[in-house]
N, C-alpha and C positions, 0 to 999 in steps of 0.2 A: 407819430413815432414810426409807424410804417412806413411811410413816404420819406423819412427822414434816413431810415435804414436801406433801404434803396438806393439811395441817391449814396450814400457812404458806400454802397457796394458797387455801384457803376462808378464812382471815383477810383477806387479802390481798383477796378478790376482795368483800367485805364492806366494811371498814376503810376504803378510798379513797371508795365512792358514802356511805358512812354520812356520813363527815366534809362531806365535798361540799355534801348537802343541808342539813347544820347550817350553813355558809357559804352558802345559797340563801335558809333560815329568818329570817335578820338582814336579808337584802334586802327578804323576803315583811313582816317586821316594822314597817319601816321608811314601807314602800308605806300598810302598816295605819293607823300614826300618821299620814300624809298624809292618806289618806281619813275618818280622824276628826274632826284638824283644819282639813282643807276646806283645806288650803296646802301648797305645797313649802318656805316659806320660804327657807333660803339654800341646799337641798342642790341640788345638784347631780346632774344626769340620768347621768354617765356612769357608775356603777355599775350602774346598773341597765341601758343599752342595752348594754352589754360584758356583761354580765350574759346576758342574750338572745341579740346573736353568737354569744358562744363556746358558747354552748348547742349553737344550732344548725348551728356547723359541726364540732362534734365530736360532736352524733349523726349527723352524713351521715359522722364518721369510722366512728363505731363500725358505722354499717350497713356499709361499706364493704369494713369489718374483721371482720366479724362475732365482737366481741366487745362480749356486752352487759355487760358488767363496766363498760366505757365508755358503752355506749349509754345502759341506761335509768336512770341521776341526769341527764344531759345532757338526755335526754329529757322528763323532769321541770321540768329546769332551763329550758325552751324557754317551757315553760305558766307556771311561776314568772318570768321577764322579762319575757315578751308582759304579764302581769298588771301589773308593776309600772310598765312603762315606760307603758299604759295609764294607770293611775291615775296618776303624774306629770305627763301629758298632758291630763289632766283637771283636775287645778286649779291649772297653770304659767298665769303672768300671761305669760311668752315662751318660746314653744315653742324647743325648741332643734333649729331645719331642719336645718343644716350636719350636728349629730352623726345626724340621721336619714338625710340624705342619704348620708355615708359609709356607715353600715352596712347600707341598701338594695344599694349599690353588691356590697361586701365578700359579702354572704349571695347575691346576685344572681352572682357569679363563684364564689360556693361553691357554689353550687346547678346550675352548668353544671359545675362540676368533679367533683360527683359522682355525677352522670348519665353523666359521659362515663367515672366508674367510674376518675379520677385521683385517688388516694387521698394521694399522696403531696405534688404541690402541694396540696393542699385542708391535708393536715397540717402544711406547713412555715406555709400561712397560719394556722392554728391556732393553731402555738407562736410565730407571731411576733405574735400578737394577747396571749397568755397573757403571754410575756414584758416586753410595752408598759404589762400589767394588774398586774404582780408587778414592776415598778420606782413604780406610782404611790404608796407607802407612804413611797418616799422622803424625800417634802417634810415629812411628819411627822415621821419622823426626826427631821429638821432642826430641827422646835419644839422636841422633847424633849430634845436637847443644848442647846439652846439658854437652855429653862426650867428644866433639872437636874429635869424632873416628868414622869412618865408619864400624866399627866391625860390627855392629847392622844390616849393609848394604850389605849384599850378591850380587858383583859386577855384575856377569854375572846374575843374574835372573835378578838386576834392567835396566842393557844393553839389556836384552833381550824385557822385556816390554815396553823399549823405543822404540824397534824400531820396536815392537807388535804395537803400537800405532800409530806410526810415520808412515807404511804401508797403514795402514786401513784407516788414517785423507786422505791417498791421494790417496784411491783407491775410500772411499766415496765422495770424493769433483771431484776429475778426470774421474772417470771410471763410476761410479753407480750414480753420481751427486745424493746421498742418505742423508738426514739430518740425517735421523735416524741413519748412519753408520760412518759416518764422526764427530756430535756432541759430541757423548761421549766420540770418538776415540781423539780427540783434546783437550777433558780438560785433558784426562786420559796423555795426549801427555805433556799437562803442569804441571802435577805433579809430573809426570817421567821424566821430565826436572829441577824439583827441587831437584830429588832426585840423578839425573848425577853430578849437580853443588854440590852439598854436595864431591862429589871424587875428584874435581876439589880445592876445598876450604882446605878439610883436607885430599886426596891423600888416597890409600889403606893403607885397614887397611893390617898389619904383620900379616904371619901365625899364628896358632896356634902354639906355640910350642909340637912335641908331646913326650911322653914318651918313654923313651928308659932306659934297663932294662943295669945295669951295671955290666961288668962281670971282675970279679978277677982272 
């Protein structure tokens, strides 16, 4: 049983940052195709600046905490936003001030709260930033009932966040026995469980067809 518990905890302490970073990867991804094609086009900043927050208020958790199990993916994740919100910034036709302003704000009370070494308001703003981040899936939802298609639904990032989720619910309730780490990680767990039953209900969506040029 010892040996067994061990191993659950070296999995476990593994398992949550690995997934993490593969859900940081699609961000770092995304920033890449910006910078190659010189646009942001239609996307939208907030991934990427919630992306950078929560980075950086759950590595001042994890120093806090001294658990770098939390720390260093977050820590990572800090250089992986700063990066992308950068290059979004860089070829955005309109900066988006207001979303900078708030999270200037948000990191700027994080960063007095963990100086003053209050771990626990800094973490309730954490999970209430996480949980605002793990309801925005919803509006998708909404297309995929709507279209009977999981088009809308990019399989592997939604596989990947389930199981971003599904790591962390049972590293914070097993390992860290942390509310702050496990609370948000479990609703987030249940909305990425609504969003798996959607593939289940209406199966992948069909490739893309792509163009191919006809020759005579």
């Amino acid at each position: 049983m010892v040996v067994q518990s061990i191993v659950l905890s070296n999995v476990l302490k593994v398992a949550g940052p690995a997934f993490f970073l593969g859900l940081q990867s699609s961000s770092v991804k995304t920033a890449v195709s910006i910078f190659s094609q010189k646009s942001v086009g239609k996307l939208s900043p907030v991934p990427f600046i919630s992306l950078l927050t929560n980075c950086v208020i759950w590595t001042y958790y994890g120093l806090l905490k001294k658990d770098n199990t939390v720390l260093v993916p977050n820590a990572i994740g800090c250089f992986a936003g700063a990066g992308c919100v950068l290059t979004y910034q860089k070829f955005t036709q309109e900066s988006p001030i207001s979303l900078y302003i708030g999270s200037f704000l948000i990191l700027a009370i994080s960063t007095y709260l963990a100086l003053q070494g209050n771990w626990k308001i800094l973490g309730s703003i954490g999970c209430a930033l996480a949980v605002a981040v793990s309801g925005s899936p919803l509006a998708t939802v909404g297309t995929v009932l709507k279209d009977k298609s999981t088009a809308a639904l990019p399989f592997l990032t939604s596989f990947t966040t389930w199981m971003n989720a599904f790591s962390w619910s049972l590293y914070g309730v097993l390992i860290a026995n942390d509310p702050m780490i496990y609370g948000p990680n479990l609703l987030g767990l249940a909305l990425a469980s609504i969003q798996m039953s959607l593939f289940v209900l209406f199966g992948l969506a069909p490739p893309v067809p792509t163009k191919t040029k006809a020759i005579f």
